[in-house]
C-alpha atoms as an extended CHARMM CRD file, in Angstrom:
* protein
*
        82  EXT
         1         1  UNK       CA              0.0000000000        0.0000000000        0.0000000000  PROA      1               0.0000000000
         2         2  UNK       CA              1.1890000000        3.0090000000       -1.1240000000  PROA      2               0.0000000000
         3         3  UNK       CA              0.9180000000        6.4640000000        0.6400000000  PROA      3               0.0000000000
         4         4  UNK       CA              0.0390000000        9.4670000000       -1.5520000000  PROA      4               0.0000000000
         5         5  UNK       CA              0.5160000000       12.9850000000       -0.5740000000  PROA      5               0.0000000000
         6         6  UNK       CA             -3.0110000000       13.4690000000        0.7010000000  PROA      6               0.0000000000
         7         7  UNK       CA             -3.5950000000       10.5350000000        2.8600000000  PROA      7               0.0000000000
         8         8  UNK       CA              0.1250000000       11.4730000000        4.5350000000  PROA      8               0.0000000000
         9         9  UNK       CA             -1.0500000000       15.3580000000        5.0930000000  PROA      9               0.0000000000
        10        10  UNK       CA             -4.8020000000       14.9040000000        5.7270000000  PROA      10              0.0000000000
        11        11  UNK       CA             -4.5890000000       11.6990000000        7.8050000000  PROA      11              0.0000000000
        12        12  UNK       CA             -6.9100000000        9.8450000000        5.7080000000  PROA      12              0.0000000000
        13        13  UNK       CA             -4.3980000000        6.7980000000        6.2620000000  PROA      13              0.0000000000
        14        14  UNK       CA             -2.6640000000        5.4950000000        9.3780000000  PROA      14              0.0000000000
        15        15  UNK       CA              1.3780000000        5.5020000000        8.6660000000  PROA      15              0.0000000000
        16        16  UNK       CA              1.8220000000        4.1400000000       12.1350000000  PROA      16              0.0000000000
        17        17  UNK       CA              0.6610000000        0.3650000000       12.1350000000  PROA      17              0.0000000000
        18        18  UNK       CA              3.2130000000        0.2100000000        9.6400000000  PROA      18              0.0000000000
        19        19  UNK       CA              6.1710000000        1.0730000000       11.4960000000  PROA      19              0.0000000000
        20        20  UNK       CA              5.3190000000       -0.7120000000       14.3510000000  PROA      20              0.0000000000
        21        21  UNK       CA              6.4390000000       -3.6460000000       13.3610000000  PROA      21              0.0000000000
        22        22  UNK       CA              9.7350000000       -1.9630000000       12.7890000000  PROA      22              0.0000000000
        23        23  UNK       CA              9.9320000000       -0.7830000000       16.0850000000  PROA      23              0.0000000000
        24        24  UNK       CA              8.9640000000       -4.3210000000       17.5420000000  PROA      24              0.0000000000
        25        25  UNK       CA             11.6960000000       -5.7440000000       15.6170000000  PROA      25              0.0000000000
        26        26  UNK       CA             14.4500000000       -3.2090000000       17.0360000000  PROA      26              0.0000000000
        27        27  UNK       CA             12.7470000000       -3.7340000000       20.6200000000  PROA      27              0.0000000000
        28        28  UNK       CA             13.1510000000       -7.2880000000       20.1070000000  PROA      28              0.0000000000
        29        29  UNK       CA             16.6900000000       -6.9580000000       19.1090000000  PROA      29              0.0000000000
        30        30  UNK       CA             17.7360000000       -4.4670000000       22.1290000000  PROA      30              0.0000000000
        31        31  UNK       CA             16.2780000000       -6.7010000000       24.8330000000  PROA      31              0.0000000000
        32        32  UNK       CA             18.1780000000       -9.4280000000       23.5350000000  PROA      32              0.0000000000
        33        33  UNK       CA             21.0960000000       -7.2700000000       23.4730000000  PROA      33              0.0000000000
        34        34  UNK       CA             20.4530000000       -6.1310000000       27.0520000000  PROA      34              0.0000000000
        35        35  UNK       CA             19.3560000000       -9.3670000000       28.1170000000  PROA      35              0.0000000000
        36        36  UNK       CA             22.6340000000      -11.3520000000       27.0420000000  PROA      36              0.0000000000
        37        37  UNK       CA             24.7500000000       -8.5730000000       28.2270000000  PROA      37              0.0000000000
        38        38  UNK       CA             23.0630000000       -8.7490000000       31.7550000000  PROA      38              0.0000000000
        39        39  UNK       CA             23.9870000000      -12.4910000000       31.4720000000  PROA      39              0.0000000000
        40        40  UNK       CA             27.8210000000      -12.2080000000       30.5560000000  PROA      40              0.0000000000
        41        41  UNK       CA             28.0690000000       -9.0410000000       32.5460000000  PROA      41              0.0000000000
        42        42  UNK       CA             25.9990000000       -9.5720000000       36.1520000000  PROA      42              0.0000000000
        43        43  UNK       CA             23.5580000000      -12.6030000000       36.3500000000  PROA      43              0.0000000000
        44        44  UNK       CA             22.7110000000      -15.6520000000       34.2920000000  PROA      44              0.0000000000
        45        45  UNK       CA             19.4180000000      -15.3580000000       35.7340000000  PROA      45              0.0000000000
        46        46  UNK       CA             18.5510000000      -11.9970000000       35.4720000000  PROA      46              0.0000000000
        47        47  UNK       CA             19.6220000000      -11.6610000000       31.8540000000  PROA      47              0.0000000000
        48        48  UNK       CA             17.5300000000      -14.3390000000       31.3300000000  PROA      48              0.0000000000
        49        49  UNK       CA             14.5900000000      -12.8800000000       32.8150000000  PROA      49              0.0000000000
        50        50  UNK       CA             15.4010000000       -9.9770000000       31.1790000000  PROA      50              0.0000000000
        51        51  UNK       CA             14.8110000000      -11.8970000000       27.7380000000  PROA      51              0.0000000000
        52        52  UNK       CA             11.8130000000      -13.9290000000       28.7280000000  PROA      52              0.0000000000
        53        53  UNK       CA              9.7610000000      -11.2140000000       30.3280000000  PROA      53              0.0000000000
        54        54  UNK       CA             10.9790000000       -8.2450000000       27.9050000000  PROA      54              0.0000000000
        55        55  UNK       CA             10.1150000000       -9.9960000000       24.9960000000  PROA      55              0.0000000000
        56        56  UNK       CA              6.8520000000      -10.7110000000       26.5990000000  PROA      56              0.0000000000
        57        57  UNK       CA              6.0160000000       -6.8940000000       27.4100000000  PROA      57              0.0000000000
        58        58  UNK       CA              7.5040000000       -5.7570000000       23.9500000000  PROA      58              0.0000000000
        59        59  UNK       CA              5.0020000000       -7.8630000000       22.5730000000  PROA      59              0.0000000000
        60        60  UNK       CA              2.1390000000       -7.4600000000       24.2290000000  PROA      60              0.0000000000
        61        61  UNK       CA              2.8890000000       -3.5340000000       24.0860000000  PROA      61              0.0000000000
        62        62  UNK       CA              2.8180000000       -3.7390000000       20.1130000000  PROA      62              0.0000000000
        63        63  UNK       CA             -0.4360000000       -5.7280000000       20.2910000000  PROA      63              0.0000000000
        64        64  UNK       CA             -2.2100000000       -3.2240000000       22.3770000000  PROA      64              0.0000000000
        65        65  UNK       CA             -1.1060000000       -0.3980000000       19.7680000000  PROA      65              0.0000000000
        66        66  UNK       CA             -2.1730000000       -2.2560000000       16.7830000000  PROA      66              0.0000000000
        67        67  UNK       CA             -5.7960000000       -2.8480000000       18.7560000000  PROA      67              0.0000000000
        68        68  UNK       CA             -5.9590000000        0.6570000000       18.9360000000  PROA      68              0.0000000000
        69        69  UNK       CA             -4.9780000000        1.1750000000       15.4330000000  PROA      69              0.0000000000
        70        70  UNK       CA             -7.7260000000       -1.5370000000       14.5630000000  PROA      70              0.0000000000
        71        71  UNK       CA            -10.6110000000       -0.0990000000       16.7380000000  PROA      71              0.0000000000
        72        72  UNK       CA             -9.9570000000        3.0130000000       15.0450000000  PROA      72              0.0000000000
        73        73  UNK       CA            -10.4510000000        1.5220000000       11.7410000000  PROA      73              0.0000000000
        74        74  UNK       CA            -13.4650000000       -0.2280000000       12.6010000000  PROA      74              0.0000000000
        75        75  UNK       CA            -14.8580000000        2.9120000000       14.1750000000  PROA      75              0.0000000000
        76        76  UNK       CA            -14.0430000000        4.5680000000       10.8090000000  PROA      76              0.0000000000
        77        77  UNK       CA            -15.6070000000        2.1330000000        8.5090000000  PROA      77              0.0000000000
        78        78  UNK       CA            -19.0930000000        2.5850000000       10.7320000000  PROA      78              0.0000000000
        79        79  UNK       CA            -19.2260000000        6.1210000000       10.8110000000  PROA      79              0.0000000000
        80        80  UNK       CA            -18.3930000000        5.9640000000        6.7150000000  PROA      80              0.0000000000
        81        81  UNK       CA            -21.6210000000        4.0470000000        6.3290000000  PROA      81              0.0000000000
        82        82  UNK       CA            -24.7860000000        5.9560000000        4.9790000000  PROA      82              0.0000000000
């Protein structure tokens, strides 16, 4: 899907749900990062937690966005209808 001048000025399209899952990826990546560093570094067990539980919150953190995104769609589609 492309985005024309009008839909990125006007807001007639969402850019965001789009770049969320960029943003989940690079989350993703930096709690493995931190969470592998806290292993090496401090505690097995912490870093590990660290993983587990970050990747967890990262995830459920994008869902709740893209819900948003989608209830906003929805909501759009019903006031569209005659």
């Amino acid at each position: 899907m492309s985005v024309s001048g009008k839909d990125l000025f006007f807001f007639d399209r969402m850019l965001t749900p789009s770049i969320i899952t960029v943003v989940y990826w690079l989350l993703l990546l930096s709690v493995l990062v931190g969470g592998i560093g806290m292993m090496f570094g401090q505690s097995f067990f912490a870093g590990l937690g660290i993983i587990v539980f970050g990747t967890l919150g990262v995830r459920i953190w994008c869902e709740l966005l893209i819900v948003l995104f989608k209830i906003h769609q929805n909501l759009k589609a019903i006031a569209d209808k005659p």
